[in-house]
C-alpha positions as a Markdown table, in Angstrom:
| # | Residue | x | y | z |
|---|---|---|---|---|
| 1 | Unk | 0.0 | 0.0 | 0.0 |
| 2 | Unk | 1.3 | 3.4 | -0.9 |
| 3 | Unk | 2.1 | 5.8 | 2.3 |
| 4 | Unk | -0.4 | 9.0 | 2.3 |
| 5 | Unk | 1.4 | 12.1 | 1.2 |
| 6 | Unk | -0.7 | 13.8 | 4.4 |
| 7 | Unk | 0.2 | 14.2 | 7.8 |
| 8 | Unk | -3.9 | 14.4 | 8.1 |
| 9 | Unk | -6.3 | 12.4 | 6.5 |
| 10 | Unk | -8.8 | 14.7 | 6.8 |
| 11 | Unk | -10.3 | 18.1 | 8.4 |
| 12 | Unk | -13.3 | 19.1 | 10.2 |
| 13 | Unk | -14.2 | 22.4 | 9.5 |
| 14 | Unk | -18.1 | 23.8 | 10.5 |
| 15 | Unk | -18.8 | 20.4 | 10.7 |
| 16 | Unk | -17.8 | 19.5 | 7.0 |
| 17 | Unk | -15.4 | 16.8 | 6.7 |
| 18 | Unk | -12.6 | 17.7 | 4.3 |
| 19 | Unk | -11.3 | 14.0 | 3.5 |
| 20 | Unk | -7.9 | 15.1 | 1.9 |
| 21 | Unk | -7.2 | 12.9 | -1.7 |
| 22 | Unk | -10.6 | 11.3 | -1.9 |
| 23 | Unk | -11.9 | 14.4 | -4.2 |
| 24 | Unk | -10.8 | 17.9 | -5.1 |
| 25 | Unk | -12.8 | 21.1 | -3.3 |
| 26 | Unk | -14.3 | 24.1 | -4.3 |
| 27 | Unk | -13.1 | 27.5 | -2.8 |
| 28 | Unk | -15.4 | 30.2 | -4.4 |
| 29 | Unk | -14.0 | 33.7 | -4.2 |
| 30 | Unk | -16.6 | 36.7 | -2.8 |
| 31 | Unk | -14.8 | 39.6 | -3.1 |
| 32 | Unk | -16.0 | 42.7 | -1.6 |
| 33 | Unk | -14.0 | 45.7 | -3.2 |
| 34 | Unk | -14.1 | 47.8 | -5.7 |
| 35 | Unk | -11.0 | 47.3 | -7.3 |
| 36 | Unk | -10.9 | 43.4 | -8.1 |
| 37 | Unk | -8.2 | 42.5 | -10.2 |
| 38 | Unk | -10.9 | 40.0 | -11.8 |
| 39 | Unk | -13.3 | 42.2 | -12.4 |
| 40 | Unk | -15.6 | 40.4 | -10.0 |
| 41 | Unk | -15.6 | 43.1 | -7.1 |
| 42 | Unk | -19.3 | 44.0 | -5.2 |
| 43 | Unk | -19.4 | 46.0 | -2.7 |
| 44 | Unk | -23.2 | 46.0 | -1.7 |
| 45 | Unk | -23.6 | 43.5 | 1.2 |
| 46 | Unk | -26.7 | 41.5 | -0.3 |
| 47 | Unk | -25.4 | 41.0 | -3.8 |
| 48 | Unk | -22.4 | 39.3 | -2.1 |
| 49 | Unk | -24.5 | 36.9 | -0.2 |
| 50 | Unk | -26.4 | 36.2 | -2.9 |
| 51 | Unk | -23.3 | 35.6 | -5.3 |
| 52 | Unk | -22.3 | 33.1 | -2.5 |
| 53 | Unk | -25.4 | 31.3 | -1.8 |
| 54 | Unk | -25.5 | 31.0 | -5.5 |
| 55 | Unk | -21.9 | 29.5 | -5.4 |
| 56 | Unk | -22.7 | 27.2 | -3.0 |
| 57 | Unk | -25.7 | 25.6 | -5.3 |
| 58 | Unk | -23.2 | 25.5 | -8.3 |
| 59 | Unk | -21.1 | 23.6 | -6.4 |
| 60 | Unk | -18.6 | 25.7 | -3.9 |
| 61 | Unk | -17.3 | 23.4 | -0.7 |
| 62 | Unk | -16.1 | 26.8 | 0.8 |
| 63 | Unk | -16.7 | 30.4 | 0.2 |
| 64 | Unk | -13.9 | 33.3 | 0.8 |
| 65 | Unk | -14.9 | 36.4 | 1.3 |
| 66 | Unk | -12.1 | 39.1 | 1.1 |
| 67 | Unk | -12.1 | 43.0 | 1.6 |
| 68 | Unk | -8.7 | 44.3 | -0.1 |
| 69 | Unk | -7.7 | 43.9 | -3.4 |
| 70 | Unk | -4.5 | 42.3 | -3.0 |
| 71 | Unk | -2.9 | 43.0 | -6.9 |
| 72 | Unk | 0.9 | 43.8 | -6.9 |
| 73 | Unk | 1.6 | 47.0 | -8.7 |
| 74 | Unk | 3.8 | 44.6 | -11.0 |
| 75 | Unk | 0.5 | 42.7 | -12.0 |
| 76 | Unk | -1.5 | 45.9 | -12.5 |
| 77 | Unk | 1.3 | 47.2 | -14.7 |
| 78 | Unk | 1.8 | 45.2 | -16.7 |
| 79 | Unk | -2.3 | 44.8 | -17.3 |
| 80 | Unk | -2.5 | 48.4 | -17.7 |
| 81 | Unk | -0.3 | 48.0 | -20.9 |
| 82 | Unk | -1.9 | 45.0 | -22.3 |
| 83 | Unk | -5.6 | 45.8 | -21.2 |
| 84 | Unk | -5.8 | 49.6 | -20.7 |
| 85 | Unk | -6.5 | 50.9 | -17.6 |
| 86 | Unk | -9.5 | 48.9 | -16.7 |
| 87 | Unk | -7.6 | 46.3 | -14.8 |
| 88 | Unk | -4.5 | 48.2 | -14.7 |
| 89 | Unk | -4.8 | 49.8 | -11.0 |
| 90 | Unk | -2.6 | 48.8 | -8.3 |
| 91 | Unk | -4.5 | 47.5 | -5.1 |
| 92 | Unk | -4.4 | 50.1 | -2.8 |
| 93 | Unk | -4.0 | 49.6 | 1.0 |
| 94 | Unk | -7.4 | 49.1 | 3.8 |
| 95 | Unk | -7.6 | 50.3 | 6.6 |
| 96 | Unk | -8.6 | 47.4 | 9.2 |
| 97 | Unk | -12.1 | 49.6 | 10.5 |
| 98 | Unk | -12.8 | 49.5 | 6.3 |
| 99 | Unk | -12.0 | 46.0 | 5.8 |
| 100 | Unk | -14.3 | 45.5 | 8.3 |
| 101 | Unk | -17.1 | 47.8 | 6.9 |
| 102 | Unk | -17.0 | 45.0 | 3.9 |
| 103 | Unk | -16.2 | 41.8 | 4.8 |
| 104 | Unk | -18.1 | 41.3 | 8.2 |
| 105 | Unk | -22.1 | 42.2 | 7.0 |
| 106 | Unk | -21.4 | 39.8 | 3.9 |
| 107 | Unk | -19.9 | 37.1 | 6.6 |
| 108 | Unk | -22.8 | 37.5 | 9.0 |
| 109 | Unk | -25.6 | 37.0 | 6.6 |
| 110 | Unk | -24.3 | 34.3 | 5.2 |
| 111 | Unk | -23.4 | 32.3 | 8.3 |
| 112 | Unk | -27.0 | 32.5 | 8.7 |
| 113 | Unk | -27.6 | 30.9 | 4.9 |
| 114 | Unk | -25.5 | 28.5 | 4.0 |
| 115 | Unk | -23.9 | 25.4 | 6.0 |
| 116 | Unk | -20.4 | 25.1 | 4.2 |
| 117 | Unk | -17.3 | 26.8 | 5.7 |
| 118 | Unk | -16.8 | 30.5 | 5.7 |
| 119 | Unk | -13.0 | 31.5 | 4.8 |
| 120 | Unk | -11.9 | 35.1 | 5.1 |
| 121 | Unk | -9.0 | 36.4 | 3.2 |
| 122 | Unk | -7.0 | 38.6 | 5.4 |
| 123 | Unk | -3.9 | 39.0 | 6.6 |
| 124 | Unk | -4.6 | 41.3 | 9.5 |
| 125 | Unk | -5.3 | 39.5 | 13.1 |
| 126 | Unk | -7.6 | 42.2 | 14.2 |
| 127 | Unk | -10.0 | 41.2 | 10.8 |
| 128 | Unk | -9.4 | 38.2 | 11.1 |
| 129 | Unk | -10.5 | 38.1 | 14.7 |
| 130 | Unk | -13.8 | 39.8 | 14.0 |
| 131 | Unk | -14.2 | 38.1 | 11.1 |
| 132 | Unk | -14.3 | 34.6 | 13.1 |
| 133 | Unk | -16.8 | 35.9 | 15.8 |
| 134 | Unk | -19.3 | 36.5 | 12.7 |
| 135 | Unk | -19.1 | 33.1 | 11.5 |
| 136 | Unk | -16.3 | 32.7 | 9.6 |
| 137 | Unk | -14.0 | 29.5 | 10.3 |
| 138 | Unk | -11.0 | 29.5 | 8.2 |
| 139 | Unk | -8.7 | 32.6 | 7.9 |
| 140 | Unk | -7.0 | 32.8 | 4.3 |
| 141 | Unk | -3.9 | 34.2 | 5.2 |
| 142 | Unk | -2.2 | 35.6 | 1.6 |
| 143 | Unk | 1.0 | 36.6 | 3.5 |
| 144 | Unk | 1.8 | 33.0 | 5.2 |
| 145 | Unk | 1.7 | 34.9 | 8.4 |
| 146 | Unk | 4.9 | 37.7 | 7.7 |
| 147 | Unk | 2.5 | 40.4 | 7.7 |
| 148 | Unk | 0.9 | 39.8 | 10.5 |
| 149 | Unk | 2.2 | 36.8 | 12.8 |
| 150 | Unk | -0.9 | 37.6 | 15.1 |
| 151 | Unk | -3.1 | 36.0 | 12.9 |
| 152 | Unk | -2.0 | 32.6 | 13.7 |
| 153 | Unk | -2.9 | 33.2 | 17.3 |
| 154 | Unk | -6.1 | 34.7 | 16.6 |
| 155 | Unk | -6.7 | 31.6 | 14.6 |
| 156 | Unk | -5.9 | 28.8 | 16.8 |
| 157 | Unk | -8.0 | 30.9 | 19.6 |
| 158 | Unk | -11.0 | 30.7 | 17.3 |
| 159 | Unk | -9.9 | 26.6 | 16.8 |
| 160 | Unk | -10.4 | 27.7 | 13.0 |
| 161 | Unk | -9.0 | 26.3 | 10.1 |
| 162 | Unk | -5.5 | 28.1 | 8.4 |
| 163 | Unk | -4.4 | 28.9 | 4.8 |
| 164 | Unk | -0.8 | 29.6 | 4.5 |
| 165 | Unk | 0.1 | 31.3 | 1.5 |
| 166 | Unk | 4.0 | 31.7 | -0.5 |
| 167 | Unk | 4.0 | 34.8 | -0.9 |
| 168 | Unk | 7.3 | 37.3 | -0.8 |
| 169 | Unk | 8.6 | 40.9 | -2.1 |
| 170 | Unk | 10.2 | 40.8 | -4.9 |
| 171 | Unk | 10.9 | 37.9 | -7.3 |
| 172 | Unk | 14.7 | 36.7 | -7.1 |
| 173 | Unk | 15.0 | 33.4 | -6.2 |
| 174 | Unk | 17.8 | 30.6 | -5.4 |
| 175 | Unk | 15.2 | 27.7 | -6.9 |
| 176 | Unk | 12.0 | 28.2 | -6.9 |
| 177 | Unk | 10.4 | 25.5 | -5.6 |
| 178 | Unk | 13.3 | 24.7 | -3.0 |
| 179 | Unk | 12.5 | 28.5 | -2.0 |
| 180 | Unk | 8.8 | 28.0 | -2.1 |
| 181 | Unk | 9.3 | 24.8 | 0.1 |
| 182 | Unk | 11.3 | 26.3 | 2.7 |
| 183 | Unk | 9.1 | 29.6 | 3.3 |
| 184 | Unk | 5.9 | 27.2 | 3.2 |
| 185 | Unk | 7.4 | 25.0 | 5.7 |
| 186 | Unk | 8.4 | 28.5 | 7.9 |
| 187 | Unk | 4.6 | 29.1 | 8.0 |
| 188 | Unk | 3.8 | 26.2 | 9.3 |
| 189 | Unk | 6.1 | 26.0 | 12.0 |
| 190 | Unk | 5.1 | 29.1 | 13.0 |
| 191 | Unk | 1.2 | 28.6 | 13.0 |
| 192 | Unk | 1.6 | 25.2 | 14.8 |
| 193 | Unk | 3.8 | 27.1 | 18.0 |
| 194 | Unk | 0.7 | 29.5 | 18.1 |
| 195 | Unk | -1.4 | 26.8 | 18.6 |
| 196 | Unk | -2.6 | 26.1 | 15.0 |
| 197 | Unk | -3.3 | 22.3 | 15.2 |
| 198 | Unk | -1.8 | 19.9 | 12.5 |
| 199 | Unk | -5.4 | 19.1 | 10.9 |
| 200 | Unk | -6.0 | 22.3 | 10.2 |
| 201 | Unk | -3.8 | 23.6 | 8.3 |
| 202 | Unk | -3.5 | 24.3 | 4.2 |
| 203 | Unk | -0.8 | 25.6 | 1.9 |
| 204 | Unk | -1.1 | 27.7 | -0.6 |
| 205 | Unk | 1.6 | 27.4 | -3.5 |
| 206 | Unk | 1.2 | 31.1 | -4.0 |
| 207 | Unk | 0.6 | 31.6 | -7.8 |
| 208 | Unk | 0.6 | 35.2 | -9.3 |
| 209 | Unk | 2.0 | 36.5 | -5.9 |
| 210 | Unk | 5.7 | 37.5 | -5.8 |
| 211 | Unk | 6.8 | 35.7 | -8.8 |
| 212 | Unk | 6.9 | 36.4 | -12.6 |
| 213 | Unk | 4.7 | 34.8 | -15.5 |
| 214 | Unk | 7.7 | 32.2 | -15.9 |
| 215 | Unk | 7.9 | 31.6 | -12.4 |
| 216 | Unk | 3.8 | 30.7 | -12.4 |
| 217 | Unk | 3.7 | 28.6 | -15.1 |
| 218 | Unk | 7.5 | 26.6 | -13.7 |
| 219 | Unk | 5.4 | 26.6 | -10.2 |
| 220 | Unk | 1.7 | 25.0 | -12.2 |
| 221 | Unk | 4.2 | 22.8 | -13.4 |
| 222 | Unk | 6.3 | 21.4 | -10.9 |
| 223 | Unk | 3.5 | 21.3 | -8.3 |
| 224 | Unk | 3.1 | 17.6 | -7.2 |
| 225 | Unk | 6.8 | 18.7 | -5.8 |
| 226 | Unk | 4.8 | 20.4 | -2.8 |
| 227 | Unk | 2.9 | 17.6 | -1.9 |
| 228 | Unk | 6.3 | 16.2 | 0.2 |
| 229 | Unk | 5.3 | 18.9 | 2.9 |
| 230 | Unk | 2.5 | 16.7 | 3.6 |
| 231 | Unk | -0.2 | 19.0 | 3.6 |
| 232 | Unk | -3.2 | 19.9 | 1.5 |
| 233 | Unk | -2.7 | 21.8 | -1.2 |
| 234 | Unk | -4.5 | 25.0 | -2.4 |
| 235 | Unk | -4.1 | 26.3 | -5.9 |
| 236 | Unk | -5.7 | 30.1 | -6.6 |
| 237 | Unk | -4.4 | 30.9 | -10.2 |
| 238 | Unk | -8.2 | 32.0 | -11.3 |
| 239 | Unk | -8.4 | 34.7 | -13.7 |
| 240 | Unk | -4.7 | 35.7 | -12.8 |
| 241 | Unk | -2.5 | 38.1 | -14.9 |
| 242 | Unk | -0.1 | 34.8 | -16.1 |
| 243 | Unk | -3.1 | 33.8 | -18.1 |
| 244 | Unk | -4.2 | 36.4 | -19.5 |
| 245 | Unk | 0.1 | 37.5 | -20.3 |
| 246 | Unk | -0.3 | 33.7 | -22.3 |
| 247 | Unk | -3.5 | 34.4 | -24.2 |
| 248 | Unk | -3.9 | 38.1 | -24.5 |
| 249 | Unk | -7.2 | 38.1 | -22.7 |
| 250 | Unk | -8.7 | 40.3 | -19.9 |
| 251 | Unk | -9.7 | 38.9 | -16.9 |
| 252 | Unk | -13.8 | 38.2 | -17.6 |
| 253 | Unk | -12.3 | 35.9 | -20.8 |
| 254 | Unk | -10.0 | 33.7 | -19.2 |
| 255 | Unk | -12.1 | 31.1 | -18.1 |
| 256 | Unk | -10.9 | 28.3 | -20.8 |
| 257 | Unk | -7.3 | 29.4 | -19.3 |
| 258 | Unk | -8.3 | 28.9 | -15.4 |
| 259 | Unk | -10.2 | 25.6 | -16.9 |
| 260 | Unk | -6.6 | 24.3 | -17.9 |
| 261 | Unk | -4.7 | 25.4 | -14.6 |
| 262 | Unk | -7.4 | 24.1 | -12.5 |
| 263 | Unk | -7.2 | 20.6 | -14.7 |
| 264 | Unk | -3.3 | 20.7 | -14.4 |
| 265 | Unk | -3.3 | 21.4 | -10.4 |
| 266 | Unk | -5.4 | 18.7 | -9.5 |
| 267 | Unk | -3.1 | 16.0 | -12.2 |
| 268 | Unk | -0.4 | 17.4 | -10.0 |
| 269 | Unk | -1.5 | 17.0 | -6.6 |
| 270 | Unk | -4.2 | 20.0 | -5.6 |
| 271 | Unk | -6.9 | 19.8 | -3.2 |
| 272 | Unk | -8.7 | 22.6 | -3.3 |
| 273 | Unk | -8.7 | 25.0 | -5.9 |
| 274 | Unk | -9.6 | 28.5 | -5.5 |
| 275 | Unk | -12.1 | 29.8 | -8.2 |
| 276 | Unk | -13.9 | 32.7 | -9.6 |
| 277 | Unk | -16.5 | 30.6 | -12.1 |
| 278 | Unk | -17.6 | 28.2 | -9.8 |
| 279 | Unk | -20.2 | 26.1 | -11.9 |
| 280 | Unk | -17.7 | 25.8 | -14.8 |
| 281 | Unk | -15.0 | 25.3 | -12.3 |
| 282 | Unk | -16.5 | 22.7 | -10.4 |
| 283 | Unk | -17.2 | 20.8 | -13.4 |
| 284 | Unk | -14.1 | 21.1 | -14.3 |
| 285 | Unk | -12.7 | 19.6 | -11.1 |
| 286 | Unk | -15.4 | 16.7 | -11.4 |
| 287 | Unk | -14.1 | 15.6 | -14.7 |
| 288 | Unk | -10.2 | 15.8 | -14.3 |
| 289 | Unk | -11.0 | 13.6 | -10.6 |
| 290 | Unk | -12.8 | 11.3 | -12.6 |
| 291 | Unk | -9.4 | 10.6 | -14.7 |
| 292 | Unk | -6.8 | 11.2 | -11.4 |
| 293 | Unk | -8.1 | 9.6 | -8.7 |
| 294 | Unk | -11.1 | 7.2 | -10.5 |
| 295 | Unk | -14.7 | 6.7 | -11.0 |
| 296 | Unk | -17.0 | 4.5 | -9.8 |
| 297 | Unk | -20.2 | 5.3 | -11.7 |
């Protein structure tokens, strides 16, 4: 019998079981700004918990709601010049009372509407904090706690589930996934000292975020690598700028290109995959499990 790649079989996470390898999950992305790199952004309360009650029908095993744009000014550069100035903004910085403002209404109402895990993408303790008094139960942590090493405590406090991300400034590195490996494996140290238990913990390999179009597609590539860590493994390259670089296509047209990164991650070891389109998406993920990991009709 082949040894599981996990150190956990599974997670428990608002009383959905996460059974890591049996299938691939659906993380669908609510975000509440008004400078979205994808386009996507709302920032009236109801339309977001309607866009995620919605995503939960089409298929979403978590939602994650997220109040700051988090797009590098290199992304939104280099947009600007291909796209025009529609996607070509730099994310600018929230104040934690603002993030707030957005992200906890949407995270209230639906706590009270759906069943499935709420995830909230922050990387400030005193959102995330907040964020898991109003129902939320995973914190989605884009900074792999350097921003904000509070966050891990907050989290293991609220006994909720943590996303590490790769994530760094700048994008010189000795080798890439030896680099990625080493900062991933920092982050979890560090959450698991704070109290962040084994079972709940995810990595996030980070594409689009301190690295260059070659450095995303080497990383898509070389994924299964990642799995030796021994945790599950999040993929978020949706919509990103790497795909739209490849095909010349703004962010509201690169379905067909997140289809094939999705498809790719989960050949190469991802279990959840964080999404835009979930109903396409999901499909997506449905078909490509069929072929990895079997069918039984």
């Amino acid at each position: 019998m082949t040894a599981s790649p996990y150190k956990s079989a599974a997670m428990v996470c608002r009383g959905a079981r996460f059974a890591w390898g049996s299938r691939t999950y659906i993380m669908g992305i609510i975000n509440v700004t008004p400078n979205s790199f994808s386009g996507d952004g709302v920032m009236d309360a109801e339309t977001a918990i309607a866009q995620g009650v919605r995503f939960v029908e089409e298929g979403a095993d978590i939602l994650d709601v997220g109040g700051e744009s988090t797009r590098p000014p290199s992304t939104a550069a280099a947009e600007g010049h291909r796209f025009g100035q529609q996607y070509g903004q730099a994310a600018t910085l929230v104040s934690v009372e603002e993030e707030l403002r957005r992200v906890i209404p949407v995270i209230e109402g639906l706590a009270q509407r759906i069943t499935v895990p709420i995830s909230v993408d922050t990387y400030k303790a005193a959102v995330a904090k907040r964020a898991l008094e109003a129902g939320a139960t995973m914190v989605n942590d884009v900074w792999g706690l350097k921003a904000d090493p509070a966050i891990a405590g907050v989290t293991a406090q609220g006994k909720a589930a943590l996303v590490v991300m790769h994530n760094q400034r700048g994008t010189q590195y000795r080798d890439l996934l030896a680099d990625i490996k080493a900062s991933l494996l920092r982050s979890v140290a560090q959450a698991q000292e704070a109290g962040v238990p084994q079972d709940n913990l995810i990595v996030d390999s980070g594409v689009g975020f301190g690295k260059t179009p070659q450095h995303n597609l080497e990383l898509l590539r070389r994924l299964g690598e990642l799995k030796a860590l021994g945790y599950p493994l999040l993929v978020g390259a949706s919509r990103k700028s790497t795909i739209g670089l490849v095909l010349g296509l703004s962010a509201e047209d690169r379905v067909e290109g997140t289809a094939a990164t999705v498809a790719l991650s989960i050949a190469n070891g991802a279990d959840l995959v964080r999404v835009h389109d979930v109903k396409a998406m999901a499909r997506v993920a449905k078909m490509t499990d069929a072929i990895v990991r079997g069918w039984s009709g």
